[in-house]
C-alpha positions as CSV (number, residue, x, y, z in Angstrom):
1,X,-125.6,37.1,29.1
2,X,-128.1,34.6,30.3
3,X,-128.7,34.0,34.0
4,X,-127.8,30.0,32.9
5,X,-124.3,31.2,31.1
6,X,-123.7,33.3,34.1
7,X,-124.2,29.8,36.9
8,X,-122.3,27.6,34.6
9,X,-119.4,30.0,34.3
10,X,-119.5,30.7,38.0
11,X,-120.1,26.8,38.0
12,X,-116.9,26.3,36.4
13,X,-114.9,29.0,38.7
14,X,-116.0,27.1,41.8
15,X,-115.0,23.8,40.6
16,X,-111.7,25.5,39.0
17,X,-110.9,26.7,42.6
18,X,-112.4,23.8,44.2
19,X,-109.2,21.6,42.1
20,X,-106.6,24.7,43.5
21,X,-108.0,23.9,47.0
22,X,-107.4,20.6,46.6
23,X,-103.7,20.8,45.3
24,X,-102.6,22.9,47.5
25,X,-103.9,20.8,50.9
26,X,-102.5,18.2,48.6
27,X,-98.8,20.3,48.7
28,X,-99.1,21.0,52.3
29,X,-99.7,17.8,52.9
30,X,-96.6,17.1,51.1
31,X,-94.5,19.1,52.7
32,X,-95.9,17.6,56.1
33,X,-94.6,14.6,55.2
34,X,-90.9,15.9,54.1
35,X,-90.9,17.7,57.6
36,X,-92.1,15.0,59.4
37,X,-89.2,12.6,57.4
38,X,-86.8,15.2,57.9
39,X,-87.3,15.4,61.8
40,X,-86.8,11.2,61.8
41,X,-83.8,11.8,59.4
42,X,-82.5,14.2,62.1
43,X,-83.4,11.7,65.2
44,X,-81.5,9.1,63.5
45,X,-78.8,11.0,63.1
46,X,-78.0,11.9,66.4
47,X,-78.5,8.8,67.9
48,X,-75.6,7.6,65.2
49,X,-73.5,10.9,66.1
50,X,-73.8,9.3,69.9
51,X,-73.0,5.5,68.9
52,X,-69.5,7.2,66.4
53,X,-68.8,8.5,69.6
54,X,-68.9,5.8,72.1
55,X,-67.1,3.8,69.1
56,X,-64.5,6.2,69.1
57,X,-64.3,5.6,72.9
58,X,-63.8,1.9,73.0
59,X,-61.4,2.4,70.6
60,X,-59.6,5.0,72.0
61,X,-58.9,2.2,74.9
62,X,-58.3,-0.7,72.7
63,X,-55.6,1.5,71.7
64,X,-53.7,2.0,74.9
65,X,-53.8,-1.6,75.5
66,X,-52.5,-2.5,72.1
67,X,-49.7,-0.1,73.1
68,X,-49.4,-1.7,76.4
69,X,-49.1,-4.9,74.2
70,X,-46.3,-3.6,71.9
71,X,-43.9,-2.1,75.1
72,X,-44.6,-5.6,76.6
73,X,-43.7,-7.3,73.8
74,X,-40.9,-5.3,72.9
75,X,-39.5,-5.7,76.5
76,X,-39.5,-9.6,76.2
77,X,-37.8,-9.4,73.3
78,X,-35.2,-7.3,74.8
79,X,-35.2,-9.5,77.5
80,X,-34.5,-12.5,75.0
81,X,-31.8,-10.7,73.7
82,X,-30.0,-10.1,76.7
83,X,-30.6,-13.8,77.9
84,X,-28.9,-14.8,74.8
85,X,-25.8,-13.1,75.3
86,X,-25.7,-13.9,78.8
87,X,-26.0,-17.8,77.8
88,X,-23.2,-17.0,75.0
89,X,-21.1,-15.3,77.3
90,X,-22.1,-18.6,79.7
91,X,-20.5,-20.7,77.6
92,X,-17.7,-18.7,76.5
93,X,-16.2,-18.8,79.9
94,X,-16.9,-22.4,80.2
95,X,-14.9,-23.3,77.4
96,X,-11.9,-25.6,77.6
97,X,-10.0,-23.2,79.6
98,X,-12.8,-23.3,82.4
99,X,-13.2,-27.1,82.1
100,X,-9.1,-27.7,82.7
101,X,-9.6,-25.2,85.6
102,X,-12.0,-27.6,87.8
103,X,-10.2,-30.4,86.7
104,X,-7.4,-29.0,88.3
105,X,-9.4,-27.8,91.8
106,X,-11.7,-31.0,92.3
């Protein structure tokens, strides 16, 4: 072999390794990237993990007083109901019978 053949194959290795080189920086700078996205992906997710739970929180509150609400409500109803029958029974004892009785007093 000639001392040219012999440069322009080792030529040829260099630049052969020379493109290797380059792809794998290229990979690791790849895979940099996916790190680097994966550590945001990560932040953001636990600031969202911390906003679900103060969420749950305020819910967890609206809750009770929507409770409150319904035992209130349910109480007044109650309350209706027993003013109703109290205004019925009112007027049952006022009936004719009642009426002829303070006729007869006044």
């Amino acid at each position: 072999m000639s001392e040219a053949s012999v440069e322009r194959t080792l030529g040829q290795i260099l630049g052969e390794l020379k493109g290797i080189d380059d792809r794998l920086q290229r990979a690791d700078d790849s895979g940099a990237v996916v790190h680097r996205r994966l550590d945001e992906v990560s932040t953001r997710l636990s600031h969202m993990e911390g906003e679900v739970d103060a969420t749950k929180q305020k819910i967890e509150q609206m809750q009770a007083v929507t409770d409150d609400v319904v035992k209130l409500r349910t109480q007044a109803q109650g309350a209706g109901t027993v003013g109703r029958w109290l205004v019925r029974l009112a007027l049952q004892s006022s009936g004719p019978s009642a009426g002829r009785l303070a006729s007869t007093r006044g």
